[in-house]
BAKE-635580 format. One line per 10 residues: their letters; for each residue x, y, z of N, C-alpha, C, CB. Coordinates in nm, 2 decimals. Glycine has a CB too. Layout:
# residues N
A = X Y Z X Y Z X Y Z X Y Z; ...
***
This chain:
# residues 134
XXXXXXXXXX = -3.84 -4.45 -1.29 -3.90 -4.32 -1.32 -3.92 -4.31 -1.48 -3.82 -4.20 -1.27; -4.03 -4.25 -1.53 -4.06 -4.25 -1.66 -3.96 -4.15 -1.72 -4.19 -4.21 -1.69; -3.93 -4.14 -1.86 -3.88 -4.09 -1.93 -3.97 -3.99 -1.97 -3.84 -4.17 -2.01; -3.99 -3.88 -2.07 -4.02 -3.80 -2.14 -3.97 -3.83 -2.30 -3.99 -3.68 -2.08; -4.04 -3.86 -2.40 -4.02 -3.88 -2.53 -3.88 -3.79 -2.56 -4.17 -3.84 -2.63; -3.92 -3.68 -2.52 -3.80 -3.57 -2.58 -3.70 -3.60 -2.47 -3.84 -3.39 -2.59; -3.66 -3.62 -2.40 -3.51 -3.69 -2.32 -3.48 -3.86 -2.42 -3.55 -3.74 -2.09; -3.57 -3.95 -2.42 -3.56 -4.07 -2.53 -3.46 -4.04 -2.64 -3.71 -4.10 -2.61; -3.53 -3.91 -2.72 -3.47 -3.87 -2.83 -3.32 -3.80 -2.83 -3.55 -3.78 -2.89; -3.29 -3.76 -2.71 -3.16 -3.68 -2.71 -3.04 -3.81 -2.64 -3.18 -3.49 -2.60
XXXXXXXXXX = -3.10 -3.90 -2.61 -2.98 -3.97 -2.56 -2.94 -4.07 -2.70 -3.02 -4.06 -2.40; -2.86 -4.11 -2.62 -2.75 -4.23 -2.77 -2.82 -4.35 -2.70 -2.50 -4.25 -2.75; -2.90 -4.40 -2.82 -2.89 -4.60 -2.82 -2.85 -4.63 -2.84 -2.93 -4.70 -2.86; -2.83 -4.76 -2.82 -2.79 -4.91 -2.87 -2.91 -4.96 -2.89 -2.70 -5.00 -2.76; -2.91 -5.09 -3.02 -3.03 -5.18 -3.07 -3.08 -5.20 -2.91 -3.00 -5.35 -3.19; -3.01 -5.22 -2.84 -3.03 -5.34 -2.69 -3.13 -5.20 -2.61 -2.81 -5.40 -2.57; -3.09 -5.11 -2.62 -3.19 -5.03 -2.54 -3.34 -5.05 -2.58 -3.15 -4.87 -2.55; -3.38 -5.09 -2.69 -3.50 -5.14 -2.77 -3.60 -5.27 -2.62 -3.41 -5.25 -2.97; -3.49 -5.34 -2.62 -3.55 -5.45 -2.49 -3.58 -5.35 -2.38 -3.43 -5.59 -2.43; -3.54 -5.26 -2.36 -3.56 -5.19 -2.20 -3.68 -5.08 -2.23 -3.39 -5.09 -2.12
XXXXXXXXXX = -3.66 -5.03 -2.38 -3.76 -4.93 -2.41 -3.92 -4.97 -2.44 -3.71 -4.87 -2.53; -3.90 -5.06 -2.50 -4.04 -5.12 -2.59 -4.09 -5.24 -2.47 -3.99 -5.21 -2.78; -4.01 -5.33 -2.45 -4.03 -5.42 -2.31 -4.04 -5.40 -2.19 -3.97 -5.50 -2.29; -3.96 -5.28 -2.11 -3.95 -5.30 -2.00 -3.86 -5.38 -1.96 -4.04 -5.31 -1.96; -3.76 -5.45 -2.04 -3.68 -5.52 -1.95 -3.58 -5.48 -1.87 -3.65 -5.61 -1.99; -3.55 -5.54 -1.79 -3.42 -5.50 -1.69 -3.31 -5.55 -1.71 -3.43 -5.52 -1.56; -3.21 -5.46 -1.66 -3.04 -5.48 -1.73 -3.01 -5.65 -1.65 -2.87 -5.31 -1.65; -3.03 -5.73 -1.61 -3.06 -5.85 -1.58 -3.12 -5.91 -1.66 -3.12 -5.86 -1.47; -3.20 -5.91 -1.71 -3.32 -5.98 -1.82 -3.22 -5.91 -1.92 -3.52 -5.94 -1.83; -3.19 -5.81 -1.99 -3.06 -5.80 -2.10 -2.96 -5.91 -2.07 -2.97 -5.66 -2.09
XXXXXXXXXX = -2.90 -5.91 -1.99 -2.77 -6.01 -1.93 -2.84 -6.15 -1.95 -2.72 -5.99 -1.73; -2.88 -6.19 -1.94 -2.97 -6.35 -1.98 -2.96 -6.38 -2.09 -3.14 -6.37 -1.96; -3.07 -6.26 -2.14 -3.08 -6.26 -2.27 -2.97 -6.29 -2.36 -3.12 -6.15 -2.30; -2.83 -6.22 -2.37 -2.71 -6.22 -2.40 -2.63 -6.36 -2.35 -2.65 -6.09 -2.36; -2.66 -6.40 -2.24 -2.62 -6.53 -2.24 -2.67 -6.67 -2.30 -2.62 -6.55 -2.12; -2.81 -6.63 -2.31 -2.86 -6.77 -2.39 -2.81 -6.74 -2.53 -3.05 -6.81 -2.39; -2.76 -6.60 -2.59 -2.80 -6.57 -2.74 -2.66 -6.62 -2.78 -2.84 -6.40 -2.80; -2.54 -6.62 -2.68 -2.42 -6.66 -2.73 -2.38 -6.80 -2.68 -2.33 -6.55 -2.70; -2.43 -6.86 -2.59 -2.48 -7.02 -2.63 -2.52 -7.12 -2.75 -2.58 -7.04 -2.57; -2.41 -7.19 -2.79 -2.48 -7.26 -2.87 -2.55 -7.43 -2.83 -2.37 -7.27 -2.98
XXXXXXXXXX = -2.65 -7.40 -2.72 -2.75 -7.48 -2.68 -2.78 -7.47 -2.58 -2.75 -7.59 -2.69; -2.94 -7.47 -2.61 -3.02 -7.42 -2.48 -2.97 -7.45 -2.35 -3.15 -7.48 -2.48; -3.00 -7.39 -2.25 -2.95 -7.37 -2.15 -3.05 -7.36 -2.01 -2.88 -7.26 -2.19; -3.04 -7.44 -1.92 -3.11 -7.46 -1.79 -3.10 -7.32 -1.73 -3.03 -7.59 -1.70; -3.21 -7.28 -1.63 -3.23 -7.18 -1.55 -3.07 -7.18 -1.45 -3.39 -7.22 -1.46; -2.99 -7.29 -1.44 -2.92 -7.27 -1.34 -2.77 -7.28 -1.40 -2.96 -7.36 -1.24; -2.78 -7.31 -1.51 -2.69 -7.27 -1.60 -2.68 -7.14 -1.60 -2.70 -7.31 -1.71; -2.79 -7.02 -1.66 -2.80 -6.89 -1.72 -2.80 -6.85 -1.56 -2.94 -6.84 -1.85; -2.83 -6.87 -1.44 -2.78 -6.84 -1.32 -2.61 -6.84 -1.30 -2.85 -6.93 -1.24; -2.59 -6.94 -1.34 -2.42 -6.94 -1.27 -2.34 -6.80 -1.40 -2.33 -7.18 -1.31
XXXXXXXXXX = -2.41 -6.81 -1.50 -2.34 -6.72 -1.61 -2.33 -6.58 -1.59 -2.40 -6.74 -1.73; -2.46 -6.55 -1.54 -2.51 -6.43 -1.49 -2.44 -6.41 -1.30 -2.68 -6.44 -1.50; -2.43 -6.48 -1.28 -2.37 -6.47 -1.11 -2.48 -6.43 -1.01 -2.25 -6.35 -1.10; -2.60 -6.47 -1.00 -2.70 -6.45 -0.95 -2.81 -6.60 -0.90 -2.74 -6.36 -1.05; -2.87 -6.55 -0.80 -2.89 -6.68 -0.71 -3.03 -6.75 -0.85 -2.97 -6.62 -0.47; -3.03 -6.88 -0.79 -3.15 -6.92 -0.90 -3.26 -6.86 -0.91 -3.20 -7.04 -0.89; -3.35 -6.84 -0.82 -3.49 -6.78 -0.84 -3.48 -6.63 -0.88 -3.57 -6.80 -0.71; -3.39 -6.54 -0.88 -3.36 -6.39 -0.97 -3.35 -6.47 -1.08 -3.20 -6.27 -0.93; -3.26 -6.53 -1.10 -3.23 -6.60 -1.31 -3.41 -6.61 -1.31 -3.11 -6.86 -1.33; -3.46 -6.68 -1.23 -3.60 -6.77 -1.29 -3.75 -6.62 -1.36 -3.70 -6.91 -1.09
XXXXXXXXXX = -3.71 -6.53 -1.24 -3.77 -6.45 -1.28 -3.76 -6.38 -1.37 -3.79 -6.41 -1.21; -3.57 -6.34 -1.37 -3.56 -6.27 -1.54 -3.61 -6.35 -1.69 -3.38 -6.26 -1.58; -3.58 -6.47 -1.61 -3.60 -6.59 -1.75 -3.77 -6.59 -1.81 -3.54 -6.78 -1.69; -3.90 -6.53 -1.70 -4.02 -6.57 -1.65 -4.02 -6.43 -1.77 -4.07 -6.59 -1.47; -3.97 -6.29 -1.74 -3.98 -6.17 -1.82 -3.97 -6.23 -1.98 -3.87 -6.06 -1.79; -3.84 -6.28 -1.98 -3.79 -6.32 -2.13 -3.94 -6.38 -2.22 -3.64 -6.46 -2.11; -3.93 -6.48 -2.15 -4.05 -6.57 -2.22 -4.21 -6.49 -2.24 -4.06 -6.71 -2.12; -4.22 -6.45 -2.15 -4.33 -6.33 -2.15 -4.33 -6.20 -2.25 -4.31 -6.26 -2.01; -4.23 -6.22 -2.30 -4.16 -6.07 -2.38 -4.20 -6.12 -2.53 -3.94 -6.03 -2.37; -4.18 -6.27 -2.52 -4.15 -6.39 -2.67 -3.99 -6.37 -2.74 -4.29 -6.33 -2.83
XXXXXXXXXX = -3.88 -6.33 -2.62 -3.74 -6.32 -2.65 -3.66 -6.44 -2.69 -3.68 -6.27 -2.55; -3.72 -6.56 -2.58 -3.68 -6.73 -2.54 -3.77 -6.79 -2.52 -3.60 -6.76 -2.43; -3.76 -6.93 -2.60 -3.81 -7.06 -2.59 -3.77 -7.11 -2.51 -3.79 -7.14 -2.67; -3.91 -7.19 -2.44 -3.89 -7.30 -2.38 -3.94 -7.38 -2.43 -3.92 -7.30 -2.27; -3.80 -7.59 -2.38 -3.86 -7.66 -2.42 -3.84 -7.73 -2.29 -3.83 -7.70 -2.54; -3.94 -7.87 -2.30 -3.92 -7.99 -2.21 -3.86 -8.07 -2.25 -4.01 -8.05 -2.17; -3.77 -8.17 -2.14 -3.63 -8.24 -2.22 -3.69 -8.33 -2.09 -3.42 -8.15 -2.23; -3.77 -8.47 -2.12 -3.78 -8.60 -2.03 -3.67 -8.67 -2.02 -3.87 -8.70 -2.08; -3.63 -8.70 -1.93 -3.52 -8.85 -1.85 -3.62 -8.93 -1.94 -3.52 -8.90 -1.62; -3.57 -9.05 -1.93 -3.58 -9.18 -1.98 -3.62 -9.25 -1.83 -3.43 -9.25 -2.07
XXXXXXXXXX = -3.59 -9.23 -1.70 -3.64 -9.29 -1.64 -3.75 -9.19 -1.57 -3.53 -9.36 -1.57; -3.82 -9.12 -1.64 -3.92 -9.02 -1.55 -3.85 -8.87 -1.52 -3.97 -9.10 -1.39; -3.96 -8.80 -1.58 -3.96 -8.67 -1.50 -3.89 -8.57 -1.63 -3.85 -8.67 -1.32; -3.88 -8.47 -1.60 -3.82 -8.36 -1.70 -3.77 -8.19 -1.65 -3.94 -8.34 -1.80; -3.73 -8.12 -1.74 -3.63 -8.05 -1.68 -3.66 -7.92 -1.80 -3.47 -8.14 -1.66; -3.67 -7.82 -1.81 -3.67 -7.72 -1.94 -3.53 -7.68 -1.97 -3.75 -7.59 -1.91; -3.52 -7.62 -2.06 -3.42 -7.53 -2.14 -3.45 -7.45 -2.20 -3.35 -7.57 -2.22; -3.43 -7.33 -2.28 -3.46 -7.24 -2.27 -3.34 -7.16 -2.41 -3.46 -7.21 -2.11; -3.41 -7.09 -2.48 -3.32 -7.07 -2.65 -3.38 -6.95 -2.69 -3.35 -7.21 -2.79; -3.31 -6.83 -2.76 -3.34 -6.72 -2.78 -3.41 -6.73 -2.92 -3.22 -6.63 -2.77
XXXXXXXXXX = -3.51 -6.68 -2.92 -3.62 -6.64 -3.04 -3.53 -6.62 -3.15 -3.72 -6.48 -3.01; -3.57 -6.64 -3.28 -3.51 -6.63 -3.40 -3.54 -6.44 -3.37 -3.58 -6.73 -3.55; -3.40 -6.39 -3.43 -3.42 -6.22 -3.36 -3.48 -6.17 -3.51 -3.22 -6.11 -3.30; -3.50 -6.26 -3.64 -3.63 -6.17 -3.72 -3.75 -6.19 -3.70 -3.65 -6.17 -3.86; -3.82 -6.26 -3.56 -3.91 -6.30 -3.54 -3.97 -6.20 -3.45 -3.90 -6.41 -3.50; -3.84 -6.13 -3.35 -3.84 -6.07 -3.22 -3.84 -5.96 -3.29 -3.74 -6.10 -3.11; -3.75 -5.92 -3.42 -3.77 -5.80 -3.47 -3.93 -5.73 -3.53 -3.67 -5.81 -3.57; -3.97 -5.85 -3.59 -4.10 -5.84 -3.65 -4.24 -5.76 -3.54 -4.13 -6.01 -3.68; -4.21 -5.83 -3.44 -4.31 -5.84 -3.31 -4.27 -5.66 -3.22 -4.24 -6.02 -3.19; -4.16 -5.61 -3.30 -4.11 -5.55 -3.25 -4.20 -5.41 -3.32 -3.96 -5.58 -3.25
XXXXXXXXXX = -4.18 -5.39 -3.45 -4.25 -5.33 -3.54 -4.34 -5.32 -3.53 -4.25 -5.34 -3.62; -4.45 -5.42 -3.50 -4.58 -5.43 -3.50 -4.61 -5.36 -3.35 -4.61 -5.59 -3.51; -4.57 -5.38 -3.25 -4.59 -5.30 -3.13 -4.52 -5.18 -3.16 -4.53 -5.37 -3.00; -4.45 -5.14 -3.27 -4.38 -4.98 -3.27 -4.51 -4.93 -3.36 -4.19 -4.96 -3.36; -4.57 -4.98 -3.45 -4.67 -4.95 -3.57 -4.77 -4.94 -3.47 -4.70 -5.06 -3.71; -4.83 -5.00 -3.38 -4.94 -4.98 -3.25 -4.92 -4.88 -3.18 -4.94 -5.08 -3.14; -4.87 -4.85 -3.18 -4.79 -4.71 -3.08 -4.78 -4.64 -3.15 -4.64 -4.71 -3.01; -4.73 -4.61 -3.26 -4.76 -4.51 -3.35 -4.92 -4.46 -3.41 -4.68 -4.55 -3.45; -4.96 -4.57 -3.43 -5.13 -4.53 -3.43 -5.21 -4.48 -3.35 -5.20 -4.62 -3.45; -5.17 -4.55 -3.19 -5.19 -4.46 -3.09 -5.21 -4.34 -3.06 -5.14 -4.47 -3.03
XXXXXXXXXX = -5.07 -4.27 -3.06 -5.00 -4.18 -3.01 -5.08 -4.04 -3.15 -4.81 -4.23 -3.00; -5.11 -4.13 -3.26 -5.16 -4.04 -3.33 -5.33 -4.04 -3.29 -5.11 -4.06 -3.47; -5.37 -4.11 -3.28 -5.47 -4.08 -3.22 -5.55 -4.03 -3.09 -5.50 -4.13 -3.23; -5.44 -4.06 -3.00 -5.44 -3.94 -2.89 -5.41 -3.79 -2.91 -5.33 -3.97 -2.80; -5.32 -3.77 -3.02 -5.27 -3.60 -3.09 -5.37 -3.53 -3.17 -5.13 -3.61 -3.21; -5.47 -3.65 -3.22 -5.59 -3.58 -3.29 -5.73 -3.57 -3.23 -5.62 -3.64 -3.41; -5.73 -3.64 -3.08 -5.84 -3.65 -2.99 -5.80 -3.45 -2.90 -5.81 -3.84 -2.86; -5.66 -3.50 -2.87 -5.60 -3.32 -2.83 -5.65 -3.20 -2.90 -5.43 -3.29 -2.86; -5.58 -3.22 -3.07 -5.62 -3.11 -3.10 -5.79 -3.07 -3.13 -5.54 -3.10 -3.20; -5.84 -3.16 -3.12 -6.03 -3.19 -3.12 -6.06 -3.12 -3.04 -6.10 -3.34 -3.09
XXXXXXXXXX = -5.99 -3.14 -2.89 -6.04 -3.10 -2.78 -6.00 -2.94 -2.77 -5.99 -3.20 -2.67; -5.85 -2.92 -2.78 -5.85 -2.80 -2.77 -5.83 -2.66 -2.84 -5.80 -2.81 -2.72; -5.87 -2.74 -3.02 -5.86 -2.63 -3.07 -5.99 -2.59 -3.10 -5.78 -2.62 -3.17; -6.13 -2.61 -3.03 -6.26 -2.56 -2.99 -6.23 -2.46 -2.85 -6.37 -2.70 -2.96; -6.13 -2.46 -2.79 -6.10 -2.35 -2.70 -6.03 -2.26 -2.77 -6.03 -2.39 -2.58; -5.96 -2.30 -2.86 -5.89 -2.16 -2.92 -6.01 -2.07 -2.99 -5.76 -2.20 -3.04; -6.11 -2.13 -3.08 -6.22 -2.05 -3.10 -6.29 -1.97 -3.05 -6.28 -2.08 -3.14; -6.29 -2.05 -2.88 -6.45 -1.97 -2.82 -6.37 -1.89 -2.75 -6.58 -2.06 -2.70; -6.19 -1.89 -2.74 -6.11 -1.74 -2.70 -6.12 -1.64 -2.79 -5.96 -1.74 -2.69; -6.13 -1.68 -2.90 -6.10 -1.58 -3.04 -6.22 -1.49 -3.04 -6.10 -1.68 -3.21
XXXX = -6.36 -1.58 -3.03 -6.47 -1.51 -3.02 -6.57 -1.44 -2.96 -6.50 -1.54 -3.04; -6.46 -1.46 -2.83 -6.44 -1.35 -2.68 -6.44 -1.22 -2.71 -6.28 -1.38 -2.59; -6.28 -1.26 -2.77 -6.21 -1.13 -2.78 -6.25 -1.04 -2.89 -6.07 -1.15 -2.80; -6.36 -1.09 -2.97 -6.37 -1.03 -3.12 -6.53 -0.92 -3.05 -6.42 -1.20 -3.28
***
């Protein structure tokens, strides 16, 4: 269920509420997230499954959000005798921060141009009341 800007503002964050606010991600895709970030090396889909305690294809899909978000890298890692396997490594977080601003600076330009399309629209009703009543 959506929020209302003014409930946003009166509750307490954490930086981490930023991934659920601005992304949409889910407290599952947080939990991933936090598992690859305190790994020191990338980590298989069925690894960040066993960490998280969740069957493989839930991990694949949180992991499918992540990468979609630009949170985690994926790389390909070939056998020597054929075939390959990914892994998967958390975004440098001033990269994620950057990307973060830029979609907050978008949103802000937005939101102001929706507020000046409003008052366009309805402060030509406040006149043709004024000049009702006059």
């Amino acid at each position: 269920m959506a929020r209302s800007m003014a409930e946003l503002l009166q509750q307490d964050m954490e930086c981490e509420g930023l991934l659920e606010c601005i992304h949409g991600l889910k407290q599952l895709d947080k939990e991933c997230f936090r598992v690859m970030v305190e790994s020191d090396e990338p980590l298989t889909i069925d690894d960040v499954a066993e960490q998280v305690d969740r069957e493989r294809s839930t991990a694949y899909r949180s992991i499918q959000r992540l990468l979609q978000t630009g949170f985690i890298q994926k790389e390909q890692i070939n056998y020597e005798q054929g075939g390959y396997y990914h892994v998967y490594y958390p975004t440098d977080p001033d990269q994620i921060a950057s990307e973060m601003q830029r979609m907050l600076n978008d949103w802000y330009a937005k939101m102001g141009q929706l507020i000046q399309e409003f008052e366009d629209k309805y402060e030509h009703g406040e006149d043709t009341r004024v000049a009702a009543e006059g």
